[in-house]
C-alpha positions as CSV (number, residue, x, y, z in Angstrom):
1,X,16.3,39.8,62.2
2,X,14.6,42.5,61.5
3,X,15.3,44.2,65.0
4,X,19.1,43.7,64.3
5,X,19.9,47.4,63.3
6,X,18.1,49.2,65.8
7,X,19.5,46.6,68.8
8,X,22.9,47.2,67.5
9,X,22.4,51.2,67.2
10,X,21.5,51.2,70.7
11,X,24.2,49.4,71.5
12,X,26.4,51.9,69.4
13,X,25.1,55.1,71.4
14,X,25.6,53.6,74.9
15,X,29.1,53.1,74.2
16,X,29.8,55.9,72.7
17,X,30.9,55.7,69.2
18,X,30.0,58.5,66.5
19,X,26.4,59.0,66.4
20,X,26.6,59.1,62.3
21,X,26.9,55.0,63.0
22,X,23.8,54.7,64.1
23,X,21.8,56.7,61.1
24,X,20.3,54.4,58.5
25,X,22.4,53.6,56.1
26,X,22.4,55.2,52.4
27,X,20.0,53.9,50.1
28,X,21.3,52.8,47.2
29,X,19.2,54.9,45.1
30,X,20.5,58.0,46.6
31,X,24.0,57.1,45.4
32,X,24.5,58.9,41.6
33,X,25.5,56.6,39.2
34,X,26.7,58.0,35.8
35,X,25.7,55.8,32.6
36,X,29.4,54.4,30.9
37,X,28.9,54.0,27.4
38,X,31.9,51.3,27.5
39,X,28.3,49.4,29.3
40,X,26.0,49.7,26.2
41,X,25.0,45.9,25.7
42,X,22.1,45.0,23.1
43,X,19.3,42.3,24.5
44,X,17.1,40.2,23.1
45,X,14.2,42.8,24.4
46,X,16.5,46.5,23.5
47,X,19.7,48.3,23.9
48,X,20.9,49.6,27.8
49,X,23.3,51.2,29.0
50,X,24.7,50.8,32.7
51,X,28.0,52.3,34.8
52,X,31.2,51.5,35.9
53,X,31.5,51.0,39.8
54,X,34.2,53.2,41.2
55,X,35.3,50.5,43.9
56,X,35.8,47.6,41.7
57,X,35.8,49.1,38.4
58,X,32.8,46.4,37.5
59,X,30.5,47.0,35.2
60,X,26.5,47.0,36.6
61,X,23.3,47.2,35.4
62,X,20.4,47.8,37.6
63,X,16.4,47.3,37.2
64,X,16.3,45.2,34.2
65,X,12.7,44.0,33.2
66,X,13.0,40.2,32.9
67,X,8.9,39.9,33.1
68,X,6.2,42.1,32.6
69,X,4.1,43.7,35.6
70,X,2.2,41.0,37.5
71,X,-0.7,43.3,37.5
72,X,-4.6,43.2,37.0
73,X,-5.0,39.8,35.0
74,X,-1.5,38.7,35.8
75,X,-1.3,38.9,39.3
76,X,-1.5,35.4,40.6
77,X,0.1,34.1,37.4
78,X,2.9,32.7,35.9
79,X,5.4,35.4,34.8
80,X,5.4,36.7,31.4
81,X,8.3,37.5,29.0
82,X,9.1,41.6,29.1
83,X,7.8,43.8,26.7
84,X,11.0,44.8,24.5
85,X,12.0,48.2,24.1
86,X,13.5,50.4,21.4
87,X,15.5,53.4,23.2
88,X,18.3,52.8,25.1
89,X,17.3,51.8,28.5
90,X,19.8,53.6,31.1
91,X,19.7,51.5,34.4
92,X,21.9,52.5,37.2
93,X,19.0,53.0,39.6
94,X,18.0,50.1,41.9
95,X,14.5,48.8,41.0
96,X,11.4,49.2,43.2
97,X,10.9,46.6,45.8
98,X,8.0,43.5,45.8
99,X,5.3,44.9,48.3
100,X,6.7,44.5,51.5
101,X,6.4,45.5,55.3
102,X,9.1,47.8,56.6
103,X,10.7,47.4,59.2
104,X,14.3,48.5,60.8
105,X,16.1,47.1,58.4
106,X,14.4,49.5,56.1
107,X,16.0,52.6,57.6
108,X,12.7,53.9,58.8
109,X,11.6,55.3,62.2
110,X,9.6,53.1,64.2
111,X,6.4,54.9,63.5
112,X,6.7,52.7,59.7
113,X,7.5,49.5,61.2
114,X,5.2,47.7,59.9
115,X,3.5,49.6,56.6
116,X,3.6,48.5,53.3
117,X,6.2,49.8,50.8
118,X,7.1,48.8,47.2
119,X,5.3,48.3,43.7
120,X,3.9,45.1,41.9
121,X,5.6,45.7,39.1
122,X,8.9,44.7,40.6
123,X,10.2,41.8,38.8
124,X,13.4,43.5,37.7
125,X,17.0,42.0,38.1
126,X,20.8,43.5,38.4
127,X,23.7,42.7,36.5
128,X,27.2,42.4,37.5
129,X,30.0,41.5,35.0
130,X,33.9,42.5,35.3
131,X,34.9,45.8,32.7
132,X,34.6,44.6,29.0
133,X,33.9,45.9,25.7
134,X,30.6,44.5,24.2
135,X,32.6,42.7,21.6
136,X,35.0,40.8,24.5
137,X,31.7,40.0,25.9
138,X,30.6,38.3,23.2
139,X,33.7,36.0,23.5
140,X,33.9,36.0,26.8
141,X,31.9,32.7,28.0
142,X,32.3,33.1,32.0
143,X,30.7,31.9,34.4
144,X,27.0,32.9,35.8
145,X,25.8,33.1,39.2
146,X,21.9,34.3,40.1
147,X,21.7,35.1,43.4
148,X,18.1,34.6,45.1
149,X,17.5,36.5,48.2
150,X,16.3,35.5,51.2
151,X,13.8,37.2,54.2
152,X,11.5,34.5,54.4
153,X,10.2,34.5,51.3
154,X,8.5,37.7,52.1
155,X,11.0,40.7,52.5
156,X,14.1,41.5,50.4
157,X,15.4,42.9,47.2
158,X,17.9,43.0,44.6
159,X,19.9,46.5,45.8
160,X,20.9,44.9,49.2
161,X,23.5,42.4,47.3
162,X,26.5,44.2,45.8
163,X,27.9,41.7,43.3
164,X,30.8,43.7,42.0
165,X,33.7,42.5,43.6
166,X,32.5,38.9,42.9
167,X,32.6,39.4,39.6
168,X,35.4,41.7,39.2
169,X,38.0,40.3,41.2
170,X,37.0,36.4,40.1
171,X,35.6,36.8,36.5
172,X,32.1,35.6,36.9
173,X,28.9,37.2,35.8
174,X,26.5,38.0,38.7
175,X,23.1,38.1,38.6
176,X,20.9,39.3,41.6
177,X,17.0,38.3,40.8
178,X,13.7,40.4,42.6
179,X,10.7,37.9,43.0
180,X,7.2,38.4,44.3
181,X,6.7,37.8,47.9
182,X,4.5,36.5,50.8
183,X,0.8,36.3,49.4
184,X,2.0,37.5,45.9
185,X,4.4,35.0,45.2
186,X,2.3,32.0,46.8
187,X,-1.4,32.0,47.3
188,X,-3.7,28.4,46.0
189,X,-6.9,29.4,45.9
190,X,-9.4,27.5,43.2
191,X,-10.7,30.4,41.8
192,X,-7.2,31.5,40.5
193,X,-6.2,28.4,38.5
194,X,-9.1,28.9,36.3
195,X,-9.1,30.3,32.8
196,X,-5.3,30.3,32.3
197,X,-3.3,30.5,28.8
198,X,-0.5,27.9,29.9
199,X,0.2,25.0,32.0
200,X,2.3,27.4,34.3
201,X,-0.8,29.5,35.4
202,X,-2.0,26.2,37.0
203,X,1.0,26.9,39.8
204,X,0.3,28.6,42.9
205,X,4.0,29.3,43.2
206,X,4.3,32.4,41.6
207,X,7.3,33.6,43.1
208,X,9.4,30.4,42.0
209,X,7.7,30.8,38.4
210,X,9.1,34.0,38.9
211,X,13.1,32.5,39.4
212,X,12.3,29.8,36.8
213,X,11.3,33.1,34.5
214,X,15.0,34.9,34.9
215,X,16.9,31.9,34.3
216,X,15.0,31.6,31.1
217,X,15.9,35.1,30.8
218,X,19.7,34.5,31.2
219,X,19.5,31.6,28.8
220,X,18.5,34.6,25.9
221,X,20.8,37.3,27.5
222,X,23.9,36.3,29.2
223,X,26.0,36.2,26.4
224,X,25.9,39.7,26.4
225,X,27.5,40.1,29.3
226,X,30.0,37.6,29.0
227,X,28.1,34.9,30.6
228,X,28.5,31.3,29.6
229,X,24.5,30.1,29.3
230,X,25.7,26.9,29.7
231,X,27.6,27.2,33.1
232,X,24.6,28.9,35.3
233,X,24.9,28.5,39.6
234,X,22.3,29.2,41.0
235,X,22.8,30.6,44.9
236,X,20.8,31.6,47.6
237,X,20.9,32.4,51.7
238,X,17.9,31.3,54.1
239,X,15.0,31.4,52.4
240,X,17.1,31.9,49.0
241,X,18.5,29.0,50.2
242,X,15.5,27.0,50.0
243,X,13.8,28.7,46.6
244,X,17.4,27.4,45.5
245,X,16.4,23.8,46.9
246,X,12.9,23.6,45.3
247,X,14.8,24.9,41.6
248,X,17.1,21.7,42.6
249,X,13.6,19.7,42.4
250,X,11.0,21.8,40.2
251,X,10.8,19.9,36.8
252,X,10.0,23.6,35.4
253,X,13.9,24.3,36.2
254,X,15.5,21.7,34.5
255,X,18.2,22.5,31.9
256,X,18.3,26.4,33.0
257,X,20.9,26.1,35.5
258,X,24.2,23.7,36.3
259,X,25.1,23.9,39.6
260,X,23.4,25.0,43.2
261,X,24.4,26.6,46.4
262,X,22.2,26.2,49.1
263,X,23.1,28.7,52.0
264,X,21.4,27.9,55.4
265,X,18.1,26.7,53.4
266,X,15.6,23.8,53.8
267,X,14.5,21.0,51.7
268,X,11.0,21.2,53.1
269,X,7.6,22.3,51.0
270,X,3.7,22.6,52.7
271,X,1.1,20.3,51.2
272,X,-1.5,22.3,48.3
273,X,-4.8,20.5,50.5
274,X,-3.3,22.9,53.3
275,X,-2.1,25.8,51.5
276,X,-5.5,25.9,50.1
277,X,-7.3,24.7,53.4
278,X,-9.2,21.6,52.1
279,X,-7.4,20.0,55.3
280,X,-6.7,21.8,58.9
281,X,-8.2,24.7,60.1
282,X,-5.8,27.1,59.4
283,X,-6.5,30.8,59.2
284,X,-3.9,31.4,56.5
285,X,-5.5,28.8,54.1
286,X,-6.2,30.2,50.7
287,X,-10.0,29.5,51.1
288,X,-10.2,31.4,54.3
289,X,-8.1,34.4,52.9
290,X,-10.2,34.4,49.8
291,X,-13.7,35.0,51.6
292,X,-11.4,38.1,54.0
293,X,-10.5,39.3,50.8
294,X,-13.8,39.2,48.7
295,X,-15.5,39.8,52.1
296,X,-19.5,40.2,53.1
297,X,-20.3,37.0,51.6
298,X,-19.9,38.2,48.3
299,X,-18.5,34.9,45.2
300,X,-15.1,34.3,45.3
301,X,-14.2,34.7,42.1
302,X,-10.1,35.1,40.0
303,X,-11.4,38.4,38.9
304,X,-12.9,39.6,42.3
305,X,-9.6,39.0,44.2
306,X,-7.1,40.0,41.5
307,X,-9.0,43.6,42.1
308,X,-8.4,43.7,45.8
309,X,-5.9,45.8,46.7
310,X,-2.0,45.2,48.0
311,X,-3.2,46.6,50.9
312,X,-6.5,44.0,51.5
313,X,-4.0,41.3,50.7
314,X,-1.8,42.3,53.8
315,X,-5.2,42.6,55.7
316,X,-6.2,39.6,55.3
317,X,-3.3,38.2,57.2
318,X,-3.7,40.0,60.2
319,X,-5.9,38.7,63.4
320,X,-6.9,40.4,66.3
321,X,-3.8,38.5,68.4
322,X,-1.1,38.0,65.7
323,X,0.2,38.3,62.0
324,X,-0.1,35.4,60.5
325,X,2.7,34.4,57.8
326,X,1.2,33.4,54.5
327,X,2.2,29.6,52.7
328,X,5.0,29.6,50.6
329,X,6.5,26.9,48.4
330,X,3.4,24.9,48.1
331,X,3.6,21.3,46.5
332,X,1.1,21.9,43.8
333,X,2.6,19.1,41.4
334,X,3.2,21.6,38.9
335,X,6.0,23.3,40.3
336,X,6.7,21.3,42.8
337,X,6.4,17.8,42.9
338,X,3.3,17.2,44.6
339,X,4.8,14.6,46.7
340,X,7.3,17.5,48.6
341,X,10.2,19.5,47.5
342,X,12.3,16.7,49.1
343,X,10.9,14.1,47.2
344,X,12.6,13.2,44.7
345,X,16.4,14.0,46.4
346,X,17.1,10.0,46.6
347,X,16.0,9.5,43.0
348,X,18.3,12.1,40.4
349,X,15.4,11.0,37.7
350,X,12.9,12.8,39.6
351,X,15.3,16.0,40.4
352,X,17.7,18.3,38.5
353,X,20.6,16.4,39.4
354,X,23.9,18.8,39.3
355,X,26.5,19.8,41.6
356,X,25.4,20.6,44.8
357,X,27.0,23.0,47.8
358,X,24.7,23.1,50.8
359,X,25.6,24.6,54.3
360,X,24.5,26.2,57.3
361,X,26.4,28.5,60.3
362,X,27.6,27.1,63.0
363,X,25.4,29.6,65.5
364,X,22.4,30.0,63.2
365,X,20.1,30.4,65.9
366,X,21.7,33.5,67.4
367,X,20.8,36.3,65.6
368,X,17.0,35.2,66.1
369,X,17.9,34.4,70.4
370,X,19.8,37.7,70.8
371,X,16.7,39.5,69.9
372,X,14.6,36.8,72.5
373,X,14.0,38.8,76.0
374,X,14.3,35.1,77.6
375,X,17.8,35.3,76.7
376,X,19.2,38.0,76.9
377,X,18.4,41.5,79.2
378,X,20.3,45.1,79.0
379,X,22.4,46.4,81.2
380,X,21.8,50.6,81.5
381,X,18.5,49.6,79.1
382,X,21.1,49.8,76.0
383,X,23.9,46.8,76.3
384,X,22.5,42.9,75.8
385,X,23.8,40.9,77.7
386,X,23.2,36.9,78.2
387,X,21.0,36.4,81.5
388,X,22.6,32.5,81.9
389,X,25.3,32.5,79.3
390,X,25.4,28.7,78.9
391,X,22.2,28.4,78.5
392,X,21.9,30.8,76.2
393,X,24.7,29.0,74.2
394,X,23.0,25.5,74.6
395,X,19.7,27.1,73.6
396,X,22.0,28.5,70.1
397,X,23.7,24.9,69.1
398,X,21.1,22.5,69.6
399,X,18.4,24.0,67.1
400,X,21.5,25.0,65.1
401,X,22.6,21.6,64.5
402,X,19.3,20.3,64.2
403,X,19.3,23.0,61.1
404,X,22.3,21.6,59.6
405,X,20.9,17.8,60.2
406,X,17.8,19.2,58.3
407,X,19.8,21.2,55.5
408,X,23.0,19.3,55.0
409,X,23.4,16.1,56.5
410,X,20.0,14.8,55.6
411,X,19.7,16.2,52.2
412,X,23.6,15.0,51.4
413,X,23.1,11.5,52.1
414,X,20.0,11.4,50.4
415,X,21.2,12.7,46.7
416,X,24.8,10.4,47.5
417,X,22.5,7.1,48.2
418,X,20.5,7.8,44.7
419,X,23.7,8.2,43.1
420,X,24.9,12.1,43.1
421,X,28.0,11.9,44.2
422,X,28.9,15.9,43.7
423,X,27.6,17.2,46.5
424,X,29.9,19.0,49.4
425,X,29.0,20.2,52.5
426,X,30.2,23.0,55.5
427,X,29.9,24.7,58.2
428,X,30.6,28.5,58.6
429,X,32.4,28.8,62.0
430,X,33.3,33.0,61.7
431,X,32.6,34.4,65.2
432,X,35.0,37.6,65.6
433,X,32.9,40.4,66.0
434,X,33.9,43.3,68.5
435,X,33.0,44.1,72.0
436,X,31.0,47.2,73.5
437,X,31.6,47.7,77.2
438,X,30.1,44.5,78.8
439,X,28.3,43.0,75.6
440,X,30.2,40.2,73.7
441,X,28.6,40.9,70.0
442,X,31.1,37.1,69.5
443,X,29.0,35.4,72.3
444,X,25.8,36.7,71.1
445,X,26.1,36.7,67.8
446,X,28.7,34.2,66.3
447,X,28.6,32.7,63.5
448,X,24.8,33.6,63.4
449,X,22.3,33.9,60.4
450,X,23.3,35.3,57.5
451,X,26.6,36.3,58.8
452,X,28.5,34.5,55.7
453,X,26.9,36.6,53.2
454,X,29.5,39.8,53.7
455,X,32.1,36.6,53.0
456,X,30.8,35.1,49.7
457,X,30.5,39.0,48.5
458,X,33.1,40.3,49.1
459,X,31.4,43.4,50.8
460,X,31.0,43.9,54.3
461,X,27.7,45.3,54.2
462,X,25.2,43.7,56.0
463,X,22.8,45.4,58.4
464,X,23.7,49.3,58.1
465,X,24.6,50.2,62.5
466,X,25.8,46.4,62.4
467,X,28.7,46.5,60.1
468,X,31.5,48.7,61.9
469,X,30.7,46.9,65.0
470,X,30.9,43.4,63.5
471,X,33.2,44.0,61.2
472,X,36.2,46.1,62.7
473,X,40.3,47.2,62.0
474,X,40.9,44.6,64.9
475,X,39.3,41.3,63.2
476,X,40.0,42.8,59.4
477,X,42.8,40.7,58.8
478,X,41.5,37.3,59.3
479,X,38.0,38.3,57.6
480,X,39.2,39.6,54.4
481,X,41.6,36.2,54.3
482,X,38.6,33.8,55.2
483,X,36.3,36.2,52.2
484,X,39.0,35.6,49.5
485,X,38.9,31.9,50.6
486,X,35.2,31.3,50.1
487,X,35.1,33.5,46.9
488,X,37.9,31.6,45.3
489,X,35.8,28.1,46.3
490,X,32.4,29.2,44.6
491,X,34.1,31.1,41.7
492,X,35.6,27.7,41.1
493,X,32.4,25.6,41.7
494,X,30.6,28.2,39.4
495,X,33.4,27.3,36.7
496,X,34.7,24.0,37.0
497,X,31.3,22.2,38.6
498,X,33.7,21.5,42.0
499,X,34.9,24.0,44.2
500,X,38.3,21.9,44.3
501,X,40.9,23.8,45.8
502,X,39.8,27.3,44.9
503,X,40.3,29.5,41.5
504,X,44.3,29.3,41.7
505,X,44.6,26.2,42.6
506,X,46.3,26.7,46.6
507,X,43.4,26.3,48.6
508,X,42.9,22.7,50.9
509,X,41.2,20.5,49.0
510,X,37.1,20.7,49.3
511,X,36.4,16.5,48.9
512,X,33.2,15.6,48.4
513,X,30.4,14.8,50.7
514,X,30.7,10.9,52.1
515,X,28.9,8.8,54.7
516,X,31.6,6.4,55.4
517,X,32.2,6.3,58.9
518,X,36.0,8.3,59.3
519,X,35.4,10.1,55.9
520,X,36.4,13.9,55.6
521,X,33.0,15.1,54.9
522,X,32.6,18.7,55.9
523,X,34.4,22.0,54.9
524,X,34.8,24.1,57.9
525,X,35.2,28.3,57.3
526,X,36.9,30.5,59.9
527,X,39.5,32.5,59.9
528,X,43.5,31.9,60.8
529,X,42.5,32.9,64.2
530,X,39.6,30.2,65.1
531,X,41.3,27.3,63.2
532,X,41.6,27.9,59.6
533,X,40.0,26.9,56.6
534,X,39.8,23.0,56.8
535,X,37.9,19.6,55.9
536,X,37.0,17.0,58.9
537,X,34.8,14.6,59.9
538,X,31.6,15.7,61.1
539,X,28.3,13.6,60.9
540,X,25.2,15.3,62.6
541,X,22.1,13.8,63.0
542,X,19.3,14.1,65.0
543,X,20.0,11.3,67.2
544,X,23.1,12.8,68.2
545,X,21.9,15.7,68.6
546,X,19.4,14.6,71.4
547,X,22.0,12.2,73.3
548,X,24.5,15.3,73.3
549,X,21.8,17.2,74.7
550,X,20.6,15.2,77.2
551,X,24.0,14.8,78.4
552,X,25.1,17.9,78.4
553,X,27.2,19.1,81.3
554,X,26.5,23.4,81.2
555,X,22.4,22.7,81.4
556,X,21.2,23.5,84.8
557,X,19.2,20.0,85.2
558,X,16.3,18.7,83.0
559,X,13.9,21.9,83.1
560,X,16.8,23.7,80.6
561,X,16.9,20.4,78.6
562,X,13.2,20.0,78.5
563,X,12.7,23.7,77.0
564,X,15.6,22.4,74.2
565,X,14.4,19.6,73.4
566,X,10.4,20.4,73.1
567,X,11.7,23.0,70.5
568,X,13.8,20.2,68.5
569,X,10.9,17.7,68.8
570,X,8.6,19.4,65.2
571,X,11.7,18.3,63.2
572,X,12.3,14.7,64.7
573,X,11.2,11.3,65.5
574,X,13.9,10.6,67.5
575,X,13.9,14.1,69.0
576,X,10.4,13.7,69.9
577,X,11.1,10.0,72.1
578,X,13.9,12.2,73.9
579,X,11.3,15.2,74.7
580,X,9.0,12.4,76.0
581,X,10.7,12.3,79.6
582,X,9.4,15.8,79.6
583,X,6.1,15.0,80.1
């Protein structure tokens, strides 16, 4: 993902087009935003003031402290209320990131891929609410919706989601939520869970403590916004998706939020004795980091590696051969259960049982393959191409299926057989993109990763080079409909609890999630063009996944199905028989 801008830059200069699409895009915080008085809200903490967005006429606030710095004895624990404030606090600038590596996503030449960038004391969060005086707000009572970002749980921030055409055109509150990342947010080490003032500091999931901390703070500040406390979505993409997922389950959540969309998530959690390293030998294991960080032998001790700097921590991660990715949403029975984030999802006494939307994309897998040199080669060193196009399509749907057997299916008839029976499910079908001389950005990207986030905001703004390519005059028609559609279903479901038939009532019907063999189960998304907007009946599962794989007709004999299936086998039993013929 994070090679996306630069591979479709290329691919923007061999064809071409103005140069000027290929610069990184604006930073937010280059963009001058005037403070509106008509925006001055009191909080529980101070007064702020924030400013009128000239698109949508919403009103935003940016870089509000919802927890103070996680710095010197608070880093590696649980979040703490903000210190309050006394003068007005003006925020229309974006906040400074969670340490992070940059990459081209950043806008940075290639010579930064790769460094460090951002702050510790990041845990700030926007605000997004349609134009109204402080005393309508206070009246107002509409619905909330936090958004939690995704990047794998170790890249992101707030100012790369523009929530103001959500909540201006369908009268919801948005609220976009920073959180610690990688080894920041989730580290179990011994040595850190000593000595703390609260039950909390006992977590080694101090990026979800973080989540769990902002919806406390919208419980004490929504209202002044015109946010209805009491009607709180939570919704989140990827790995957003699946901090959304472990709220669903973390007894810490319970009661701060009402309903839950899970956008291309996972249900899945690693076990604290590995995290930690107790078990395996993994070099990633909190023990093993530990001794890096403290280094030459020296105690491990809370205070020795709370000293080490942001840098050491990234250190630490790196091996002569690879990067390794740090453990993140750790089963630490504190946070979450200790028996997995899944746990509980058959049992609504042992999860926070509300409405549920969960989903994937129908190509999921795409945007990670069109980056894979085994699929895809350039033609003149600039244009991707497919090297063995059905392949390269069977190599896309079989892990993406398996994603949506993992994130929806699964997950759906687990919550409906314990007895919640709100839960609806789709499939994001969108595949329209443009063309460039001999590449097919439709074939190789489709309905890939991510791509239904421009949808839900209303903004299409995704990846900077990517977005006049992807989202063009030609397919602008369609898009815009299928956006207005999918808003109108999660303003509703943000409202009402279902996402029904939409805000106004003329939508099809979204039924509920059901395993009853013939049952309309799935809500499909695409645009006039590739079908419409429609429920059918759709029931994946690993099983199927395998036999359609095995028999399936484009594969150039069992060596193509073999390379399939070994990938697929990690995630399934019945996967794993079929990969046995592989040898």
């Amino acid at each position: 993902m994070k090679r996306l801008v630069s591979w479709v830059a290329g691919c923007v200069l061999a064809a071409g087009a103005v140069a000027a699409l290929a610069q990184p895009p604006a930073k937010a915080s280059a963009v001058e935003r005037v403070a509106d008085a008509a925006t001055a809200r009191v909080l529980k903490d101070g007064p702020l003031v924030g400013y009128v967005d000239a698109e949508t006429g919403a009103q935003a606030w940016r870089a509000i402290p919802f927890a103070k710095p996680p710095v010197g004895p608070l880093r590696w624990r649980a979040p703490r209320p903000a210190e309050p404030w006394t003068a007005t606090r003006v925020s229309t600038t974006p906040a400074p990131w969670c340490p992070q590596q940059l990459s081209a996503l950043d806008g940075v030449g290639k010579e930064k891929f790769g460094q460090i960038a951002g702050q510790e004391d990041c845990l700030y969060l926007d605000v997004y609410a349609p134009p109204m005086s402080a005393e309508a707000a206070a009246k107002a009572k509409l619905p909330i919706m936090m958004w939690i970002h995704g990047g794998s749980n170790t890249w992101g921030r707030a100012e790369q989601y523009d929530g103001s055409a959500l909540a201006a055109r369908f009268k919801v509150v948005v609220v976009v939520v920073q959180y610690r990342l990688g080894a920041l947010g989730w580290f179990a080490h011994p040595a850190l869970r000593e000595g703390g003032a609260m039950p909390d500091d006992a977590s080694v999931n101090f990026g979800t403590l973080d989540q769990i901390r902002a919806l406390e703070w919208i419980q004490a500040n929504g209202a002044a916004f015109g946010g209805d406390t009491g009607r709180v979505t939570i919704f989140g993409e990827s790995a957003g998706g699946q901090n959304v997922a472990t709220l669903l389950t973390s007894p810490r959540a319970k009661g701060l939020f009402h309903r839950a969309i899970v956008q291309s998530g996972g249900f899945k959690s690693e076990p604290l004795a590995l995290a930690e390293g107790d078990t395996g030998d993994r070099p990633e294991g909190g023990l093993k980091i530990g001794g890096k960080l403290v280094g030459d032998g020296k105690p491990v001790t809370a205070e020795a590696l709370r000293a080490a700097p942001v840098s050491a921590i990234f250190d630490a991660y790196k091996t002569e051969t690879r990067q390794l990715d740090p453990f993140r949403l750790i089963a630490d029975g504190v946070v979450i259960p200790a028996a997995g984030l899944d746990s509980g999802l058959d049992n609504p006494a042992h999860y926070n049982a509300v409405p549920v939307i969960t989903g994937t994309n129908h190509d999921e897998m795409k945007l990670f393959n069109a980056l894979n040199p085994k699929f895809v080669t350039y033609v003149a060193g600039k244009l991707p191409i497919a090297r063995d196009p059905a392949f390269y399509e069977a190599a896309s749907l079989y892990p993406s299926r398996m994603w949506r057997s993992n994130a929806v299916d699964t997950p759906a008839a687990r919550m409906v057989a314990g007895g919640q029976t709100q839960v609806w499910t789709y499939r994001f079908d969108w595949k329209e993109e443009g063309k460039i001389l001999v590449t097919d950005l439709g074939q190789l990207l489709g309905a890939g990763h991510s791509l239904e986030i421009p949808f839900v905001f209303g903004h299409f703004k995704l990846l900077g080079a990517f977005d006049p390519l992807a989202f063009n005059k030609d397919n602008a028609p369609g898009r815009i409909a299928l956006s207005d559609t999918m808003m109108s279903y999660w303003a509703n479901f943000a409202a009402t609890g279902a996402p029904g038939r939409g805000v106004d009532g003329t939508l099809p019907e979204w039924k509920t999630w059901s395993a009853a063999p013939g049952a309309t189960n799935l809500m499909v998304f695409d645009s006039a063009a590739g079908g419409g907007v429609r429920m059918i009946v759709d029931h994946e599962s690993p099983a199927r996944i395998a036999g359609d794989l095995l028999a399936d007709p484009s594969l150039k004999g069992d060596e193509q199905r073999c390379q399939i299936l070994q990938g697929l086998a990690k995630d399934s039993a019945e996967v794993r028989a079929a990969a046995g013929r592989c040898g």
